[in-house]
TORPA-4810 file (N, C-alpha, C, O; in nm, 3 decimals):
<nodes>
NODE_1_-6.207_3.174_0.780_-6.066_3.203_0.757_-6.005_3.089_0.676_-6.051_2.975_0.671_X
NODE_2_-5.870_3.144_0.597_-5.864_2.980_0.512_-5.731_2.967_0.571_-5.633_3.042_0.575_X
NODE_3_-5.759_2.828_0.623_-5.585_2.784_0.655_-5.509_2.699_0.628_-5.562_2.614_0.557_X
NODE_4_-5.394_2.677_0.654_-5.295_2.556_0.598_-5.254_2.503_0.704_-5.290_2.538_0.817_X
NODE_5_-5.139_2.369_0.667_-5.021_2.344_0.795_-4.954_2.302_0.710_-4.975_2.229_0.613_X
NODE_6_-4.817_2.381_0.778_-4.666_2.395_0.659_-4.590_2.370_0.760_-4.625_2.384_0.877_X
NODE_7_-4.456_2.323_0.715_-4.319_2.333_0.741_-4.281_2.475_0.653_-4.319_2.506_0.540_X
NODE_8_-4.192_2.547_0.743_-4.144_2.653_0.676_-3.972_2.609_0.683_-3.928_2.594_0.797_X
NODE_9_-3.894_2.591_0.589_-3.740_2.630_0.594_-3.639_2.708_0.675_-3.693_2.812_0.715_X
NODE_10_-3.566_2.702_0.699_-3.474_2.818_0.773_-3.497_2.904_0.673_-3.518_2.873_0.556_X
NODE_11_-3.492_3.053_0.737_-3.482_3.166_0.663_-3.350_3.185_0.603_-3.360_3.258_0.504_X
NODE_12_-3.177_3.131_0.636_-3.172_3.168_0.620_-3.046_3.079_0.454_-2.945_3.111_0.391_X
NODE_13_-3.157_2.949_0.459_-3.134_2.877_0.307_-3.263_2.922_0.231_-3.278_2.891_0.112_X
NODE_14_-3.348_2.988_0.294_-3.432_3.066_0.168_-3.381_3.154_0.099_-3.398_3.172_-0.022_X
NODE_15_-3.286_3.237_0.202_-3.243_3.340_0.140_-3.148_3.322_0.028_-3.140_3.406_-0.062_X
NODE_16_-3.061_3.189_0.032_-2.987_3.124_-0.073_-3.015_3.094_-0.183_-2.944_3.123_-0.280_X
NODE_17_-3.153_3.010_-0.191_-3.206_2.985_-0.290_-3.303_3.086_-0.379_-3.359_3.074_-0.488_X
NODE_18_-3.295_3.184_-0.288_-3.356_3.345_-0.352_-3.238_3.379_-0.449_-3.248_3.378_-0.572_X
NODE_19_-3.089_3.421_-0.355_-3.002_3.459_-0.436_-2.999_3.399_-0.531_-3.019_3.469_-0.630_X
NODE_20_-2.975_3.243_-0.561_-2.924_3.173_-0.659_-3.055_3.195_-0.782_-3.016_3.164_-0.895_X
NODE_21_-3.175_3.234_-0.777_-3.267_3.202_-0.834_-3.287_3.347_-0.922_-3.303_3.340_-1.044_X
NODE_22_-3.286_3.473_-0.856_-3.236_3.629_-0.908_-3.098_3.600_-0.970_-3.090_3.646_-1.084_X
NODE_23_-2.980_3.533_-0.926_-2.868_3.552_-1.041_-2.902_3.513_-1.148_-2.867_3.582_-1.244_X
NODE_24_-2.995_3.374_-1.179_-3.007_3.320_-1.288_-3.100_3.405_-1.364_-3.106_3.371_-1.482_X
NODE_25_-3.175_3.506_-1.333_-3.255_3.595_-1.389_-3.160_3.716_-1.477_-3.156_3.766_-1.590_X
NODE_26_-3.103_3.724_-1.370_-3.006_3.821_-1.379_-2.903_3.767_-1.536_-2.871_3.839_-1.630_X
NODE_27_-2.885_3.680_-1.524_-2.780_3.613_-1.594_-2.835_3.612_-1.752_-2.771_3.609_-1.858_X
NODE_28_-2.986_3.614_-1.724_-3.088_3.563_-1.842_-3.080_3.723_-1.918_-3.082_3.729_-2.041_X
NODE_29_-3.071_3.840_-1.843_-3.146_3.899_-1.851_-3.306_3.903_-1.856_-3.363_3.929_-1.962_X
NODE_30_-3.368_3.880_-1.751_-3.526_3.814_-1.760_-3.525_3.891_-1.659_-3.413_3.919_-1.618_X
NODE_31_-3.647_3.954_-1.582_-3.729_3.994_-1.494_-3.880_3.873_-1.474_-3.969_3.846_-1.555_X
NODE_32_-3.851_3.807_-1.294_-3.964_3.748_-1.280_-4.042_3.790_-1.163_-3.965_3.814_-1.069_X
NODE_33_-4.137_3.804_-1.139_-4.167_3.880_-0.958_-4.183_3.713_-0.904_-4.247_3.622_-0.956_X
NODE_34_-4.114_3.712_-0.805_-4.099_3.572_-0.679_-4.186_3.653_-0.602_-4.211_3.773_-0.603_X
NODE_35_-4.235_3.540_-0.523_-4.318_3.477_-0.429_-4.244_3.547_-0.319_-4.123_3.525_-0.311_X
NODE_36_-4.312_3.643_-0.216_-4.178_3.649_-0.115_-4.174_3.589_-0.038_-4.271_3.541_0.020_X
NODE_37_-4.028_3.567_-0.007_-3.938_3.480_0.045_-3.990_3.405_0.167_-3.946_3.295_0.201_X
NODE_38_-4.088_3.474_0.231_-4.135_3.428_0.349_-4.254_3.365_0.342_-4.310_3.332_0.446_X
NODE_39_-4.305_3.341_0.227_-4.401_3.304_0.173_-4.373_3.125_0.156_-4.448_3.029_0.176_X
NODE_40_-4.263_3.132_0.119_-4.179_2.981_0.083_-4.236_2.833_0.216_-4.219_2.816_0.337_X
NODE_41_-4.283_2.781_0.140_-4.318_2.658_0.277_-4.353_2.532_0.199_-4.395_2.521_0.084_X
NODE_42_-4.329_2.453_0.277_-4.402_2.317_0.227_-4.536_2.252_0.280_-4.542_2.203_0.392_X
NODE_43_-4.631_2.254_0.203_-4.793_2.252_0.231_-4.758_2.120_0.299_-4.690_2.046_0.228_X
NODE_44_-4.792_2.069_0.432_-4.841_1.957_0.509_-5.012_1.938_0.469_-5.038_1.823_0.434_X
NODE_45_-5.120_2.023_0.469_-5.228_2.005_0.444_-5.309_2.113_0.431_-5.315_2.183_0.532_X
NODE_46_-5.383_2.156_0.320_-5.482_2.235_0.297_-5.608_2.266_0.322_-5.685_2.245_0.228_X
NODE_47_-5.670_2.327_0.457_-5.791_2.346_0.504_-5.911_2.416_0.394_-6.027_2.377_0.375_X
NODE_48_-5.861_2.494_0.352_-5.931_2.563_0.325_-5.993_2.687_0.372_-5.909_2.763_0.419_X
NODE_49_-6.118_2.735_0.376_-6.203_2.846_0.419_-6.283_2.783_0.560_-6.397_2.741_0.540_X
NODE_50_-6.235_2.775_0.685_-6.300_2.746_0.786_-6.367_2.818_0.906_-6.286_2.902_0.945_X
NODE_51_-6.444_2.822_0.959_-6.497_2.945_1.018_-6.464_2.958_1.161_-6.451_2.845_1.208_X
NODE_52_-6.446_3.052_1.249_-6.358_3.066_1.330_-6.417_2.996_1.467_-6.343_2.956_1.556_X
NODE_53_-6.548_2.988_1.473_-6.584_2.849_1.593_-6.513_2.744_1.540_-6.481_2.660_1.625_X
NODE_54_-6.484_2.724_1.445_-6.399_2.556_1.443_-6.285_2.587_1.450_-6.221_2.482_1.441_X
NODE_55_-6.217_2.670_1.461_-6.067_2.702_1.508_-5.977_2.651_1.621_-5.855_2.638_1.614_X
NODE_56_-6.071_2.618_1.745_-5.994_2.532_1.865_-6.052_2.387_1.788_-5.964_2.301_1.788_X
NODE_57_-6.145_2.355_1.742_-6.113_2.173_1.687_-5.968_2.147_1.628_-5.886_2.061_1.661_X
NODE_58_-5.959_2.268_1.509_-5.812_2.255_1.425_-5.770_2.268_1.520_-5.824_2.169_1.570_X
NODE_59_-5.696_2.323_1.625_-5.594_2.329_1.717_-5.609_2.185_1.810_-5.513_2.108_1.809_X
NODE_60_-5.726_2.153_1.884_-5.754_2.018_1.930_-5.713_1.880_1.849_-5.693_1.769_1.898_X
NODE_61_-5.707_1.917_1.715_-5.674_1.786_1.615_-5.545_1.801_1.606_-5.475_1.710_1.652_X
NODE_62_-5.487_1.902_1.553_-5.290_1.920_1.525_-5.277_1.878_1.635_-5.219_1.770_1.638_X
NODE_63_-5.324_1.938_1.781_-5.240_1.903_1.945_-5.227_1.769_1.935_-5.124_1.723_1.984_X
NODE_64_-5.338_1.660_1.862_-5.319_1.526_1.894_-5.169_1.462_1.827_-5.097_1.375_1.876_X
NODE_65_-5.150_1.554_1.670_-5.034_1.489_1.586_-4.909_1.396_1.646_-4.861_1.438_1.751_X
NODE_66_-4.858_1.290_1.597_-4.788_1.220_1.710_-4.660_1.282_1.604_-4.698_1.279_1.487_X
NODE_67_-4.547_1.325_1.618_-4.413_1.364_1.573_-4.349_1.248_1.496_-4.306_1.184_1.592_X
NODE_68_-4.327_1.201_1.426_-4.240_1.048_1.376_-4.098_1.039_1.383_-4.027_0.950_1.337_X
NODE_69_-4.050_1.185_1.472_-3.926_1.213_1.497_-3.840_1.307_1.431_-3.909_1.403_1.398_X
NODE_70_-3.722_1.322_1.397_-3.661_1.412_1.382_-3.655_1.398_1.232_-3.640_1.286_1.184_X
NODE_71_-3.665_1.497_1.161_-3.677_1.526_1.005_-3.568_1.578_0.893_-3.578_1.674_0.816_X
NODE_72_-3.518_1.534_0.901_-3.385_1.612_0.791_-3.407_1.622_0.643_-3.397_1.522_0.572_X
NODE_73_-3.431_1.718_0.604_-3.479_1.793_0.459_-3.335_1.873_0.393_-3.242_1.944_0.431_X
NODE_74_-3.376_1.822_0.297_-3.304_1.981_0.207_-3.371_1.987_0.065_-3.422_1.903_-0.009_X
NODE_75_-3.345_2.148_0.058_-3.405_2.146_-0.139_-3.310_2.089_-0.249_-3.187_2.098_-0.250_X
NODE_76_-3.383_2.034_-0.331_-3.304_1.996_-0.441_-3.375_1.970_-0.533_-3.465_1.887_-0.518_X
NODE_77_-3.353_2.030_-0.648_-3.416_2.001_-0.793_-3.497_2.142_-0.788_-3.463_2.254_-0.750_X
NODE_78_-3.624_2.085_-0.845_-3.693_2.180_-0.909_-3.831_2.139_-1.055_-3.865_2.028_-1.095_X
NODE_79_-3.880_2.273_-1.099_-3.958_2.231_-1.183_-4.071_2.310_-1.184_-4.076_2.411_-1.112_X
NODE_80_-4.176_2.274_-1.265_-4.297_2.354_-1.263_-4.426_2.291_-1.264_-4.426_2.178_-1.313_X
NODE_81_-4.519_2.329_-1.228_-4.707_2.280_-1.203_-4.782_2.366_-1.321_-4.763_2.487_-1.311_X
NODE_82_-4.849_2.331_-1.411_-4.938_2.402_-1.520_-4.849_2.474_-1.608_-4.727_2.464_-1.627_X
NODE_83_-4.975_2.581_-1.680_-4.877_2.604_-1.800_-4.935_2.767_-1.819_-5.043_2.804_-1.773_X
NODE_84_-4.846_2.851_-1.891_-4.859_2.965_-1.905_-4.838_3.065_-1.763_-4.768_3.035_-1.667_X
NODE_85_-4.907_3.173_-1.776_-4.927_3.241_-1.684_-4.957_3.207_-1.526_-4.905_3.262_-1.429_X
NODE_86_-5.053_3.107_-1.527_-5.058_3.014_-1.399_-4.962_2.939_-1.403_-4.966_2.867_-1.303_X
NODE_87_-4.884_2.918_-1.459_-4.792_2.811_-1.406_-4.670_2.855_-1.282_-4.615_2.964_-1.261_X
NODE_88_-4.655_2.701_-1.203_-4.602_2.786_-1.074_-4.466_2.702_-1.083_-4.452_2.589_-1.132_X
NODE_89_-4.380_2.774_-1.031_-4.245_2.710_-1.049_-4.197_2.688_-0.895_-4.238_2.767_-0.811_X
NODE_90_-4.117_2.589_-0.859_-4.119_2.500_-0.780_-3.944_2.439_-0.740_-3.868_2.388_-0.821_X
NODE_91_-3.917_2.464_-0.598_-3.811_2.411_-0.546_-3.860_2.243_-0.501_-3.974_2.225_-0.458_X
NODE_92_-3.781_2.148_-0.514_-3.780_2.028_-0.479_-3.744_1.990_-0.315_-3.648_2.045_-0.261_X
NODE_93_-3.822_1.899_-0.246_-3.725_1.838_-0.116_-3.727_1.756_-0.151_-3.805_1.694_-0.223_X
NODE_94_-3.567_1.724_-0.069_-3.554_1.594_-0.062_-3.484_1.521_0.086_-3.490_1.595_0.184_X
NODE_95_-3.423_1.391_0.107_-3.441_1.389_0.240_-3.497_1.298_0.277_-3.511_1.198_0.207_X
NODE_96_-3.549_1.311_0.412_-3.625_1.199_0.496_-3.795_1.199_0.449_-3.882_1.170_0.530_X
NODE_97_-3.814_1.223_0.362_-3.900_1.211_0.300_-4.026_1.132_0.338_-4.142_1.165_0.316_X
NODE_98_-3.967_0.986_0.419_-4.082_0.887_0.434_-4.144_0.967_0.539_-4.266_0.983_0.543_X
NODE_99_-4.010_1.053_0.680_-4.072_1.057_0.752_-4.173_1.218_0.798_-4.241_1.248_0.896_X
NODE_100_-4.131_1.297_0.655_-4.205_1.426_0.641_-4.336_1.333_0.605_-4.427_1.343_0.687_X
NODE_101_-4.355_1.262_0.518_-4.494_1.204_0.498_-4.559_1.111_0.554_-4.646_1.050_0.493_X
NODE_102_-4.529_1.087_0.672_-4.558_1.057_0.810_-4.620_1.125_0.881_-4.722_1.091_0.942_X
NODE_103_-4.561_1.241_0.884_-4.567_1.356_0.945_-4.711_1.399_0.886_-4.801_1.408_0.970_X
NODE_104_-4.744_1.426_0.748_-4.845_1.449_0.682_-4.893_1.357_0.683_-4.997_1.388_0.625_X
NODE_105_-4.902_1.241_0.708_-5.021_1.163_0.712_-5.105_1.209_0.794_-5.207_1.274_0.772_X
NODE_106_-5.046_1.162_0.922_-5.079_1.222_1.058_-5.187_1.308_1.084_-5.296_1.275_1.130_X
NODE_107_-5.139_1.451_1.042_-5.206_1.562_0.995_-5.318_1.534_0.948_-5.419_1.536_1.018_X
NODE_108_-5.318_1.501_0.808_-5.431_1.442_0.762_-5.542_1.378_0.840_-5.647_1.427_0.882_X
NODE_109_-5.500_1.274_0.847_-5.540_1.183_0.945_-5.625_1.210_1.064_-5.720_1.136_1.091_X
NODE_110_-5.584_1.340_1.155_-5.642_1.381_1.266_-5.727_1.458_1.241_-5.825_1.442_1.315_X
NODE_111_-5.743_1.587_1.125_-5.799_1.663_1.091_-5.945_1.600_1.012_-6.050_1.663_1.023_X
NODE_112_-5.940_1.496_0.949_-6.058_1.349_0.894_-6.104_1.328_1.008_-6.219_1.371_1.025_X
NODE_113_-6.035_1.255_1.133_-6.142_1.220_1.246_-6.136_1.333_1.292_-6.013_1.339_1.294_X
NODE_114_-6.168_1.431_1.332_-6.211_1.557_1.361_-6.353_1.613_1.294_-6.428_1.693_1.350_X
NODE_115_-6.369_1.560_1.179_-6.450_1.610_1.063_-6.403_1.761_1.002_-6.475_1.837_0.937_X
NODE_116_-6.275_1.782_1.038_-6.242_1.891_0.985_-6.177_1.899_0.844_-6.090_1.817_0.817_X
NODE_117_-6.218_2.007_0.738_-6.170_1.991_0.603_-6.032_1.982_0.588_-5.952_2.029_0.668_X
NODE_118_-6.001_1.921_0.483_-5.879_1.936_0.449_-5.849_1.842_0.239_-5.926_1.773_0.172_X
NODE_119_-5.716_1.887_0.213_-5.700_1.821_0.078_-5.688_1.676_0.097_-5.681_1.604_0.197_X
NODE_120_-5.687_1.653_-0.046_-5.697_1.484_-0.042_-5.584_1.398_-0.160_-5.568_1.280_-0.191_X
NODE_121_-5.502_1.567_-0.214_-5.437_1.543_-0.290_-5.300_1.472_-0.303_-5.215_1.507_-0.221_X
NODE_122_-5.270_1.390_-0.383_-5.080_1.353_-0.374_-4.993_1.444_-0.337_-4.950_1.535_-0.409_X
NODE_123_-4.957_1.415_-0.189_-4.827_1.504_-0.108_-4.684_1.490_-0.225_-4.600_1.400_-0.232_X
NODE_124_-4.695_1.610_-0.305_-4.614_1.644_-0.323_-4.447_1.735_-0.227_-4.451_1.854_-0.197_X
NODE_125_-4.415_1.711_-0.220_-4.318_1.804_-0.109_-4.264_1.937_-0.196_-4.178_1.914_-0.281_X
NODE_126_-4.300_2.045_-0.183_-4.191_2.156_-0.253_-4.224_2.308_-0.210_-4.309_2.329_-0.123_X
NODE_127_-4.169_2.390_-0.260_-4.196_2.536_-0.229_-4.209_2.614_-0.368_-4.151_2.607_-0.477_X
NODE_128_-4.326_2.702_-0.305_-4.348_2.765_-0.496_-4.297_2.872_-0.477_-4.325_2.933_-0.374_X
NODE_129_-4.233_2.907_-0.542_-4.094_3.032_-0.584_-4.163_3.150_-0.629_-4.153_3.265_-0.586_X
NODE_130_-4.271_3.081_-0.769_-4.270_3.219_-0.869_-4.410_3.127_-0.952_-4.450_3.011_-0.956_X
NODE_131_-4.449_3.257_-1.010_-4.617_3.219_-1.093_-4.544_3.233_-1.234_-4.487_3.343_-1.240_X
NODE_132_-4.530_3.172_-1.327_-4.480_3.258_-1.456_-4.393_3.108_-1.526_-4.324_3.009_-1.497_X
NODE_133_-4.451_3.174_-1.624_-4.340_3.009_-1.738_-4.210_3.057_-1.761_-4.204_3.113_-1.871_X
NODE_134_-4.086_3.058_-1.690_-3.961_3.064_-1.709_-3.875_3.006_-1.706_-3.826_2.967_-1.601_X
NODE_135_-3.820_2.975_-1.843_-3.714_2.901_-1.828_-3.572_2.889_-1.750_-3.521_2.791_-1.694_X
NODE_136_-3.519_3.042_-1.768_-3.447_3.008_-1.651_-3.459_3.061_-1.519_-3.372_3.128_-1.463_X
NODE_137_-3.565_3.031_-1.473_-3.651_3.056_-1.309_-3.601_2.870_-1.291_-3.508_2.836_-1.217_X
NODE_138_-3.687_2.767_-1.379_-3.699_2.678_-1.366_-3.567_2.629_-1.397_-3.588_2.510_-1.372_X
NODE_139_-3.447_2.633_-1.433_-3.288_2.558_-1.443_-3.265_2.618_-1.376_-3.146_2.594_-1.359_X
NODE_140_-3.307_2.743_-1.269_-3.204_2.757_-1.196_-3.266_2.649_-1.050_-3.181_2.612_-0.968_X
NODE_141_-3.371_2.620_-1.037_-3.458_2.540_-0.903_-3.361_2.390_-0.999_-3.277_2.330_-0.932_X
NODE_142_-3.381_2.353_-1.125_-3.384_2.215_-1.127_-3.175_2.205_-1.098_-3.117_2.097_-1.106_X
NODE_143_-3.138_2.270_-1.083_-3.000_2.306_-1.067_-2.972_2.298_-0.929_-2.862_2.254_-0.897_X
NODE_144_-3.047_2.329_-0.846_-2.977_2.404_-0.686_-3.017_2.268_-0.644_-3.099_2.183_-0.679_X
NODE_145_-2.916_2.283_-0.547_-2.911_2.178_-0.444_-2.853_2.267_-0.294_-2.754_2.340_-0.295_X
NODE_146_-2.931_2.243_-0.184_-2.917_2.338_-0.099_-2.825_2.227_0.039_-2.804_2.106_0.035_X
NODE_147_-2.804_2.284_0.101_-2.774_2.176_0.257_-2.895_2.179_0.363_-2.979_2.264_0.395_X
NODE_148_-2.859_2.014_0.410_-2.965_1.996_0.459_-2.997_2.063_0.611_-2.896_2.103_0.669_X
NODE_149_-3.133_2.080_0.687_-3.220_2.152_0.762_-3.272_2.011_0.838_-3.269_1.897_0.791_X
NODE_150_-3.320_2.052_0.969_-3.417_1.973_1.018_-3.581_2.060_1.089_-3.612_2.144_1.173_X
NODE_151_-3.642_1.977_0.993_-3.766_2.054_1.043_-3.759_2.071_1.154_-3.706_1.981_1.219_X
NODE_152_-3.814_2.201_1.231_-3.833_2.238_1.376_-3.925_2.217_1.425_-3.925_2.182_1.543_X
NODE_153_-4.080_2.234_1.328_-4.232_2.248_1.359_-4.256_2.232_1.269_-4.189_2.226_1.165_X
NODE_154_-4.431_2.215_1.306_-4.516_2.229_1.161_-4.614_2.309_1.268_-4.654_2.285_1.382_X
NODE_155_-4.636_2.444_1.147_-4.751_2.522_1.185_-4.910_2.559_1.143_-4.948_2.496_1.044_X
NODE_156_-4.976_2.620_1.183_-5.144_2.628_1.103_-5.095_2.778_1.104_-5.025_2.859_1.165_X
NODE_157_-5.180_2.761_0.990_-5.112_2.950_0.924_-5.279_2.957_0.846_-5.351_2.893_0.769_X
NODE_158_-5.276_3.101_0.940_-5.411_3.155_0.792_-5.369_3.242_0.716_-5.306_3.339_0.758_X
NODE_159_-5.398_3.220_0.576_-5.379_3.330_0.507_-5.444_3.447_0.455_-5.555_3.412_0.416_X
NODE_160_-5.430_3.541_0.441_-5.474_3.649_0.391_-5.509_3.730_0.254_-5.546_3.842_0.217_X
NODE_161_-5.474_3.606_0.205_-5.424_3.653_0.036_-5.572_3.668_-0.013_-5.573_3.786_-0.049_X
NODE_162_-5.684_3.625_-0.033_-5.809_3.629_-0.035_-5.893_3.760_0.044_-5.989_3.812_-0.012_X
NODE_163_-5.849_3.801_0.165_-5.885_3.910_0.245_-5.831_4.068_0.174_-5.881_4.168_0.226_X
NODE_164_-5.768_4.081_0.099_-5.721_4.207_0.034_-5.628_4.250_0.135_-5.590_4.171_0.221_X
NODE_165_-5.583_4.387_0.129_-5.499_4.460_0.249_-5.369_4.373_0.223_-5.303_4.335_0.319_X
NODE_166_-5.327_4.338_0.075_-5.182_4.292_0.071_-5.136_4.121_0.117_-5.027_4.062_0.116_X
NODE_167_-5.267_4.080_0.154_-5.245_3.934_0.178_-5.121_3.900_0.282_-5.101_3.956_0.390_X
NODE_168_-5.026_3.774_0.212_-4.963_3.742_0.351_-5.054_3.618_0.477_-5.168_3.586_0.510_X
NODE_169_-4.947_3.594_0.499_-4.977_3.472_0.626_-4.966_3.497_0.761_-4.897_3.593_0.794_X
NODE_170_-5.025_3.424_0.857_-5.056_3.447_0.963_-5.014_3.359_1.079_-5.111_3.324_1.146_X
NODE_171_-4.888_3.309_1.125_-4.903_3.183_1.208_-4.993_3.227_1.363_-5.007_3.316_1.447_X
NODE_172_-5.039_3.088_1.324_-5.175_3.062_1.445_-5.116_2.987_1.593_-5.134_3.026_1.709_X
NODE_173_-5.029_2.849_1.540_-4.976_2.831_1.615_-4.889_2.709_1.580_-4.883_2.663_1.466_X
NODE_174_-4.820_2.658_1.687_-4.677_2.595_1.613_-4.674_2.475_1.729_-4.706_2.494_1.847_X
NODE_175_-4.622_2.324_1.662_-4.589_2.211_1.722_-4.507_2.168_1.691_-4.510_2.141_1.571_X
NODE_176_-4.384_2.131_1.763_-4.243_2.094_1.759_-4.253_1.994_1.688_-4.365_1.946_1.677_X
NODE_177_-4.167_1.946_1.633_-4.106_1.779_1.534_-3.989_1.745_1.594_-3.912_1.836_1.627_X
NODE_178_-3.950_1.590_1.621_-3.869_1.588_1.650_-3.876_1.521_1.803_-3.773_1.506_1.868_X
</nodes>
């Protein structure tokens, strides 16, 4: 199964930054297909394809995560990753930042002594919106500035998007922050 661990947003400043992100389409006259809305999260760490006997280790390693306390986020900015057709366009956090990547260290961290996989890449913090080179997809993310949230949890989510049958995510299970 391939899984992650995300912070997901309140649903219901996703839904804000949806609106604001369709007006500017709207405004363009442009058509872009977004990411849906529930889809929106900020990657803590990327497992990968893991097989389902190692499924209570991942749960045994997150249970250890120590919390670094209470997290206050909000989106702001924006931007894009690659170019053309793959390219993914991108809401910004910003915020307590040191202590979301704390938070992801952590993660990291437990899932390594575990021997369980995971990325190794620069924690970027953001949410991918939309696949597609648009300009104004991307002024309307590098534009918004949302109010701030406090993370609630961070969860392990498998996804489905690889499995066919419409893809979509799966939460597995969830540990408070804070």
């Amino acid at each position: 199964m391939r899984l992650f661990v995300a912070v997901f947003p309140p649903e219901d400043l996703l839904a804000g930054l949806r609106r604001e992100v369709t007006g500017a389409l709207a405004r363009a006259g442009q058509k872009v297909r977004l990411t849906p809305v529930e889809w929106w999260h900020i990657t803590l760490a990327f497992l990968g394809e893991v097989g389902s006997d190692r499924l209570p280790d991942v749960v045994d390693a997150l249970s250890g995560v120590e919390s670094p306390g209470v997290i206050t986020l909000r989106m702001s900015g924006g931007g894009s990753f690659g170019k053309g057709r793959s390219t993914a366009l991108w809401a910004g956090i910003d915020g307590d930042l040191a202590a979301l990547g704390d938070l992801q260290g952590g993660i990291r961290s437990a899932l390594a002594a575990s021997d369980l996989p995971h990325d190794d890449r620069p924690f970027t913090p953001h949410l991918t919106v939309a696949y597609a080179d648009n300009a104004a997809v991307r002024g309307a993310l590098i534009e918004h500035a949302g109010p701030t949230w406090t993370a609630e949890e961070f969860v392990l989510v498998r996804s489905r998007h690889a499995e066919g049958g419409g893809g979509g995510y799966e939460t597995l299970r969830a540990w408070p922050v804070g």
